[in-house]
C-alpha positions in Angstrom: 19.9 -18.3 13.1 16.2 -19.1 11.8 15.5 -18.2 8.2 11.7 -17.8 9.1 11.1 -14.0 7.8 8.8 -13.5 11.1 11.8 -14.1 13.3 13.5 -10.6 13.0 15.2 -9.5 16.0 12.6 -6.3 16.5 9.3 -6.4 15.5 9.0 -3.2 14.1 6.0 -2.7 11.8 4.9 0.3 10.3 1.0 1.0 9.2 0.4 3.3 6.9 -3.3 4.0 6.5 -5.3 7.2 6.5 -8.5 5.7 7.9 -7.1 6.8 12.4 -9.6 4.2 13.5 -8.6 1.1 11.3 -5.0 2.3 11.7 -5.6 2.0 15.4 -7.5 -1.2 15.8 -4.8 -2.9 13.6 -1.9 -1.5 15.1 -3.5 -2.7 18.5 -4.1 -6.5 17.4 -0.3 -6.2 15.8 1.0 -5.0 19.5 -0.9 -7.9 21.0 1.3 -10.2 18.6 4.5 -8.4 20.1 4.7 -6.0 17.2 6.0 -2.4 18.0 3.5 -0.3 15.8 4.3 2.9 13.7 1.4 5.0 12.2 1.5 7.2 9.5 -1.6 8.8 7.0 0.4 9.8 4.8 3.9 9.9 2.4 5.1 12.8 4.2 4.6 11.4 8.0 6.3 8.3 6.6 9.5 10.4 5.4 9.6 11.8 9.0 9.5 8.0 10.7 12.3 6.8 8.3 14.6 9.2 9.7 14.4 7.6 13.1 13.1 4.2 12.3 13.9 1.8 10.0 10.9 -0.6 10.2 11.1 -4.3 9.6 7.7 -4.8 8.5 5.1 -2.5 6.6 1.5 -2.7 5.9 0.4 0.1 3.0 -3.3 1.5 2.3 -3.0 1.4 -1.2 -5.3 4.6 -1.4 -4.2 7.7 1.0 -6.2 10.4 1.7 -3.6 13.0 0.2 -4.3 12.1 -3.5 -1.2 9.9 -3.1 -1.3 6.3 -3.8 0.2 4.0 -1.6 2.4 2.5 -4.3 4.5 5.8 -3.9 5.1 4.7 -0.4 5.8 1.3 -1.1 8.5 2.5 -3.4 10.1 5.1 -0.2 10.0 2.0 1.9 11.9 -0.4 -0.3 13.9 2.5 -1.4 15.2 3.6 2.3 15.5 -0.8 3.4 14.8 -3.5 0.2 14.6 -6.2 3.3 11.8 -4.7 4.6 8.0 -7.0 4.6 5.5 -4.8 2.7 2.5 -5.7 2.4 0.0 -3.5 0.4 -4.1 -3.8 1.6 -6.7 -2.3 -0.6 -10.7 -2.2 -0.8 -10.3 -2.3 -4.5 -7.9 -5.4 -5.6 -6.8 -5.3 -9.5 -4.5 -7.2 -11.4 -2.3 -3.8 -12.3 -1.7 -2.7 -9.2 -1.4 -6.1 -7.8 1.8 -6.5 -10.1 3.2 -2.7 -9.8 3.1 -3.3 -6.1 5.2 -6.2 -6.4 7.4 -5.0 -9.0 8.0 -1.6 -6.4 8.6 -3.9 -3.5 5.7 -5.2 -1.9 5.7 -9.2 -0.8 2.3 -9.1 -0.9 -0.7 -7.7 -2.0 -4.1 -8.2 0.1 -7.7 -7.3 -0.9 -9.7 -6.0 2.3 -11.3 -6.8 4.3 -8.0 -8.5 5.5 -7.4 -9.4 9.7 -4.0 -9.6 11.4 -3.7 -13.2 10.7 -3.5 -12.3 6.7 -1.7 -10.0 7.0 1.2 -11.2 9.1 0.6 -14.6 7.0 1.8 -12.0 4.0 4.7 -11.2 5.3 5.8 -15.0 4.9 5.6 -14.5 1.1 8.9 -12.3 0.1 9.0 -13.5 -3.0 6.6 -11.6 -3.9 3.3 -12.8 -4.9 0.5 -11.8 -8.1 -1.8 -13.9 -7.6 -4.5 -11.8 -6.1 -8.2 -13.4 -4.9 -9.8 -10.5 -6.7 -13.7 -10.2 -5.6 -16.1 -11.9 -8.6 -17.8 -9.2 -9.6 -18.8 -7.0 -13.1 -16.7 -4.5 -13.9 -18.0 -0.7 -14.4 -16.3 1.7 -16.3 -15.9 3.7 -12.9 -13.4 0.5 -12.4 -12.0 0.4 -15.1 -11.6 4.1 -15.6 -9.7 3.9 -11.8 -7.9 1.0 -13.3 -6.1 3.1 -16.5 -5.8 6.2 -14.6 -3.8 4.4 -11.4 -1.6 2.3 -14.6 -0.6 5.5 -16.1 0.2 7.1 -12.5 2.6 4.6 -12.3 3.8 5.3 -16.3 4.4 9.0 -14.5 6.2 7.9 -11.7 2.8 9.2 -9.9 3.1 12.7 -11.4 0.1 14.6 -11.6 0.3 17.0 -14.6 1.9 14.4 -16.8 -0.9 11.9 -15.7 -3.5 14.4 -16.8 -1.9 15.6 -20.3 -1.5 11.5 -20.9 -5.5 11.1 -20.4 -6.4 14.0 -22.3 -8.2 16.0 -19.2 -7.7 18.9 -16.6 -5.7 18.4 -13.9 -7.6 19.6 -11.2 -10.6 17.0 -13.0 -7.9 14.1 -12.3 -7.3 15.6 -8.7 -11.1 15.1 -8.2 -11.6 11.8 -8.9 -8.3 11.0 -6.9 -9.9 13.0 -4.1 -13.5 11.1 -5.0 -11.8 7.3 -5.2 -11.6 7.0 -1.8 -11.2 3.1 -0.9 -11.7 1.6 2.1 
């Protein structure tokens, strides 16, 4: 039996992005590689897969369009199979969620813009990786404020309310800049 982790017996992968048309073209260039594709835009379409499916590979949008972070699903995913591949993709690479990713049960963590060939190179690294190529530029305090509000998210175990009593503000102000950090 090979102990490469591309050599599972099916190839099912799961995509869980918000954006239909990237979901699409990926999950096309992934079937052309022999991959059976899943597609879900959001935490609540991937609950419904998992109860038919249990996918061997995953590839997470860190940032969903339901004010949920994709680090919620990461933590389903490993939750309902810890042998699963996840691989987390984000427009906005940080050292925080880099680690929490990992720590939830990512292998890998991938800035976009990432092609199929990084990707599926990702899913060779299940020891999970940290080291992220994070782009060379300043930081604002848009950033960093993103930064601190996704670290206590995770502090919250992604709750809401708590998250906005912990920063001090409203919490349909936090739900707005959730709703206004979209990241592709």
């Amino acid at each position: 039996m090979s102990t490469d982790p591309l050599d599972r017996l099916e190839r099912l992968l799961l995509i869980v992005e918000d954006d239909a048309a990237f979901a699409r073209t990926l999950g096309r260039s992934f079937e052309r590689r022999g991959y059976t594709v899943l597609l879900a835009a959001n935490l609540v379409e991937v609950a419904a897969l998992l109860l038919l499916h249990t996918p061997g590979y995953a590839v997470v949008d860190l940032k969903l369009n339901s004010n949920t972070s994709g680090l919620v699903c990461v933590q389903l995913l490993h939750k309902h199979d810890p042998a699963m591949l996840i691989v987390v993709l984000t427009g906005f690479a940080s050292l925080t969620t880099a680690v929490e990713a990992i720590k939830l049960g990512a292998c890998q963590y991938l800035a976009k813009p990432s092609n199929t060939d990084d990707i599926e190179a990702a899913f060779g690294h299940v020891a999970g990786v940290t080291e992220v190529e994070i782009p060379n530029r300043v930081t604002s305090i848009k950033t960093l404020e993103w930064e601190r509000i996704h670290e206590v998210l995770v502090e919250t175990d992604f709750n809401i309310s708590e998250t906005a009593r912990r920063l001090g503000m409203h919490r349909r102000t936090l739900a707005r800049k959730l709703e206004k950090q979209r990241i592709k």
